[in-house]
C-alpha positions as CSV (number, residue, x, y, z in Angstrom):
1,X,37.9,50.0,28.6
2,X,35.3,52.2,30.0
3,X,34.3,55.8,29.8
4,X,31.5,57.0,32.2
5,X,30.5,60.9,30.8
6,X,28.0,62.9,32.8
7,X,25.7,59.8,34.1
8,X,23.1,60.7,36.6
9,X,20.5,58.3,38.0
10,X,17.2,59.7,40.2
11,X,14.9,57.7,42.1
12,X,11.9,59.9,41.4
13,X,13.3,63.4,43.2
14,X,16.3,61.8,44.7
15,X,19.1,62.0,43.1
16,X,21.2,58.9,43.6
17,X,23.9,59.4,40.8
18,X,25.1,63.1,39.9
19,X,26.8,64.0,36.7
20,X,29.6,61.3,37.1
21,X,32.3,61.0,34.9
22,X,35.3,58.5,35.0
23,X,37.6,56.4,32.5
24,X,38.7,53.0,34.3
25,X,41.9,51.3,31.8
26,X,42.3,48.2,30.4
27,X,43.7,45.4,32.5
28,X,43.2,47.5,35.5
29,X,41.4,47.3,38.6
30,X,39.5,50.1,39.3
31,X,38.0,50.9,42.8
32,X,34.4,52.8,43.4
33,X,35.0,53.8,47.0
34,X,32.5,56.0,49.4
35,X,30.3,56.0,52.2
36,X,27.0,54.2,52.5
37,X,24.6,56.0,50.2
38,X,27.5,57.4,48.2
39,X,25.9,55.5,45.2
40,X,28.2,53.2,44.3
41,X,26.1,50.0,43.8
42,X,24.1,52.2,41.9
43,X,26.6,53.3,39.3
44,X,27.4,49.4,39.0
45,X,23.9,48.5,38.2
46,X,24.3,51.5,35.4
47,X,27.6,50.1,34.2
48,X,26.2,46.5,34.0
49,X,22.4,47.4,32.6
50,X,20.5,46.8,34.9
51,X,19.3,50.0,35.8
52,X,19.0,52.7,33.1
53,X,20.8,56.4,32.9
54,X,18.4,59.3,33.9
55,X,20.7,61.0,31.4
56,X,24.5,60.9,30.4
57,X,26.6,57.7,28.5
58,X,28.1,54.8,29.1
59,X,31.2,53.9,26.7
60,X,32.4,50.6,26.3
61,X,35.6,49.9,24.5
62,X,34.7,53.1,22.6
63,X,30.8,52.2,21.7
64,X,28.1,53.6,23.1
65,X,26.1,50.8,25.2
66,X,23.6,53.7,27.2
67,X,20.1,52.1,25.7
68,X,21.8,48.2,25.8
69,X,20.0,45.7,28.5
70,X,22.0,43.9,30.3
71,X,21.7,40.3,28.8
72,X,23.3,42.0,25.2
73,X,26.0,44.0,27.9
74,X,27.0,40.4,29.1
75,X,27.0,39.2,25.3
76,X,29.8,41.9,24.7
77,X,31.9,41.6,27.5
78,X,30.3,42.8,30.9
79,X,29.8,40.6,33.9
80,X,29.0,41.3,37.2
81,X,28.5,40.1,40.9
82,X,26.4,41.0,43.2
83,X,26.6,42.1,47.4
84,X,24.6,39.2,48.4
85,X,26.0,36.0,46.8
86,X,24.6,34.3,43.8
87,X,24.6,30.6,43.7
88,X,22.7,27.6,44.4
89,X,23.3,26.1,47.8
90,X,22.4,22.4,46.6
91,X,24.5,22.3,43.5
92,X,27.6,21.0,43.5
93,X,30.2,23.9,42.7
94,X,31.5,21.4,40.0
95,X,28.5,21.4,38.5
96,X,27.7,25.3,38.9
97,X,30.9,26.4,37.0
98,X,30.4,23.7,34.3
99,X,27.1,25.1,33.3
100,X,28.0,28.4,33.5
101,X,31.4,27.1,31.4
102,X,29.0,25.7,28.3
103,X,26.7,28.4,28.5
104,X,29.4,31.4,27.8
105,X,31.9,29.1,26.3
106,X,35.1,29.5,28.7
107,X,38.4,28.7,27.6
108,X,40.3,27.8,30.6
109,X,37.9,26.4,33.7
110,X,40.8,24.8,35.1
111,X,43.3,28.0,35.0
112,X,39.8,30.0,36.5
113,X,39.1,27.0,39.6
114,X,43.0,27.5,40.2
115,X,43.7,30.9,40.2
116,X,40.2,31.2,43.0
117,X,42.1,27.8,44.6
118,X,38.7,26.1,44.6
119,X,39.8,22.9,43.2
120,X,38.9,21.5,47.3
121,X,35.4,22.6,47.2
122,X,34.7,20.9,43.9
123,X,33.1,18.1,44.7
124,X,31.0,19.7,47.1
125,X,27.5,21.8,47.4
126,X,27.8,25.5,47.9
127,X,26.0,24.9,51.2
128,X,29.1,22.8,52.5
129,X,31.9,25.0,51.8
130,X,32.8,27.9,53.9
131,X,31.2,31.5,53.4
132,X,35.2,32.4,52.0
133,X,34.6,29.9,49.4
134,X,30.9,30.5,48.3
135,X,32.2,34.0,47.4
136,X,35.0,32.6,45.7
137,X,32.4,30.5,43.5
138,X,30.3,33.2,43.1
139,X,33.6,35.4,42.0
140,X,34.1,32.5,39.3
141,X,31.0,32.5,37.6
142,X,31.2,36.0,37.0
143,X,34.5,35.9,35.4
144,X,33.2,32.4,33.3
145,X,33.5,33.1,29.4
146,X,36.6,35.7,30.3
147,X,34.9,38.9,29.9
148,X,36.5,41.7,29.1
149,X,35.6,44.2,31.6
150,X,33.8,42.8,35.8
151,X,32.3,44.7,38.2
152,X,32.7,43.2,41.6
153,X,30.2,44.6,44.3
154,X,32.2,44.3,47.6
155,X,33.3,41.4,47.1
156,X,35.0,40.7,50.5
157,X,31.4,41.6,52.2
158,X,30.9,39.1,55.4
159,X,34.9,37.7,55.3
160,X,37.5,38.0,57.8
161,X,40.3,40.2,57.1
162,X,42.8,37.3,56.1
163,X,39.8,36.1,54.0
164,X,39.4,39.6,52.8
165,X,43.2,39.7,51.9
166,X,43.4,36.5,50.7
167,X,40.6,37.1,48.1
168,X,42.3,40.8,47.2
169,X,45.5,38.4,45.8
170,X,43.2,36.4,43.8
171,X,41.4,39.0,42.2
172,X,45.1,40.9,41.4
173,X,46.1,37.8,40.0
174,X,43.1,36.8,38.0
175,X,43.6,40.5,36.3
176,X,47.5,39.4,35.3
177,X,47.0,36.1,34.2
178,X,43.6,36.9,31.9
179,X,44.2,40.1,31.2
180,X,40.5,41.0,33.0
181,X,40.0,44.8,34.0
182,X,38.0,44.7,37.2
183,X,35.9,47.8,38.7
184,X,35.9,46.9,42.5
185,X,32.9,48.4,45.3
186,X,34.2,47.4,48.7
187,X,34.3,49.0,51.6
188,X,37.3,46.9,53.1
189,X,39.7,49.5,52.5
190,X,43.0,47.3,53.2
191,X,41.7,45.3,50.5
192,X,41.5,48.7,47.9
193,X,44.3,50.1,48.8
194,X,46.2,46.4,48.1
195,X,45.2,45.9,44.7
196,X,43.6,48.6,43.1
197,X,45.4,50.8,40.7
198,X,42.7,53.5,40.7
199,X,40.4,55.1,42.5
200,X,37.1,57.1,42.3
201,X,35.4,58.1,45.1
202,X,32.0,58.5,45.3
203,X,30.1,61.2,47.9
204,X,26.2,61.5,47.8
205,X,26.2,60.5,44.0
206,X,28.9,62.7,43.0
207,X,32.5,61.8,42.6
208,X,34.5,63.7,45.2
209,X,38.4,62.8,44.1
210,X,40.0,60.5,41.3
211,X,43.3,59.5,41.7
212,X,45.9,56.9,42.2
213,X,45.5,55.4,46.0
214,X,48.1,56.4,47.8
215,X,47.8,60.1,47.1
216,X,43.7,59.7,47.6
217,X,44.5,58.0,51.5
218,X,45.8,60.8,52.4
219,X,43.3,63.0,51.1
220,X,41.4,65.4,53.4
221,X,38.0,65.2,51.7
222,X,38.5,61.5,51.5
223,X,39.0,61.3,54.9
224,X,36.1,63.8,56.0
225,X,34.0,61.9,53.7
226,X,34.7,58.5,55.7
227,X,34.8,59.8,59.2
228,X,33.3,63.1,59.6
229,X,34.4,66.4,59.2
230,X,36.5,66.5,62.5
231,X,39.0,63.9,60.8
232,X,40.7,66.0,58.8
């Protein structure tokens, strides 16, 4: 689904992304895991367009989508959230997935509002419904129009851990029923290691390991990365 070969980033001399390579599969979900500063948002907003490559490719479905912006990257089949949520506190969330329904032509809204169990907050503004649901809504309008391929900057960012949890099911379930392949930043860790099938992880702009999660938990540079040297 998406191939990542030598892709390096720099603001000016500081080099945020290094020479980072990855292959995430279709109808996977794929977790970008580091430190702070690791540059994982980063490598998102390389993935999605909205930052351009210093150097290095970006492969989608096989093509080569380096020099595309990121309106003709969600055209294709790329959608994204962001860490700070997305969506208009005086709208009613009906209304907020309908428009963002028409505009990208999605076949199921119903199937989308049950598998995020929103159909409560409906009727209601985003500024009513709780901080759990506003991400929810803001999770739904970036799968709208069923693209191919998400990218989901910690979504679980500000939620308790049942929330947290809760949210992890939806998003494994989402992948199963449409087929989505999700790449996952979070730094809630119960939440990566309970759906992800796949992890990179990131270490000052470089990837450190890449590997399936329950060999990468026990990992000693994994772990040093996280809490210091002395934790290994």
């Amino acid at each position: 689904m998406l191939e990542l070969h030598d892709l390096s980033f720099a603001y000016g001399s500081l080099k945020a992304v290094s020479s980072v390579s990855l292959t995430v599969s279709e109808g996977s979900i794929h977790g970008l895991i580091g430190p702070n500063g690791a540059g994982k948002s980063t490598c998102i907003d390389l993935v999605s367009g909205r930052r351009r490559a210093t150097s290095g490719k970006v492969l989608f479905q096989g093509r080569d989508i380096t020099a595309h912006s990121a309106v003709r990257r969600r055209r294709i089949g790329i959608s994204r959230s962001f860490q700070r949520i997305s969506i208009y506190p005086g709208l009613v969330v009906a209304d907020q997935l309908d428009i963002a329904a028409r505009a990208v032509r999605e076949p199921d809204l119903d199937a989308l509002v049950r598998a995020l169990s929103l159909g409560d907050a409906l009727s209601l503004t985003a500024a009513e419904i709780s901080y759990g649901e506003q991400r929810r809504v803001d999770i739904a309008l970036a799968l709208v129009g069923a693209p191919a391929l998400v990218l989901l900057d910690e979504p679980a960012a500000g939620l308790s851990r049942d929330e947290s949890l809760r949210l992890a099911d939806h998003l494994a379930e989402l992948v199963r029923t449409r087929g989505t392949t999700v790449v996952l930043v979070e730094h809630h860790l119960e939440v990566v290691y309970r759906v992800c099938d796949w992890l990179t992880v990131l270490d000052q702009g470089a990837v450190l390991a890449d590997g399936e999660p329950q060999i990468l938990r026990k990992d000693p540079r994994v772990i040093r990365a996280y809490l210091g040297r002395s934790a290994a």
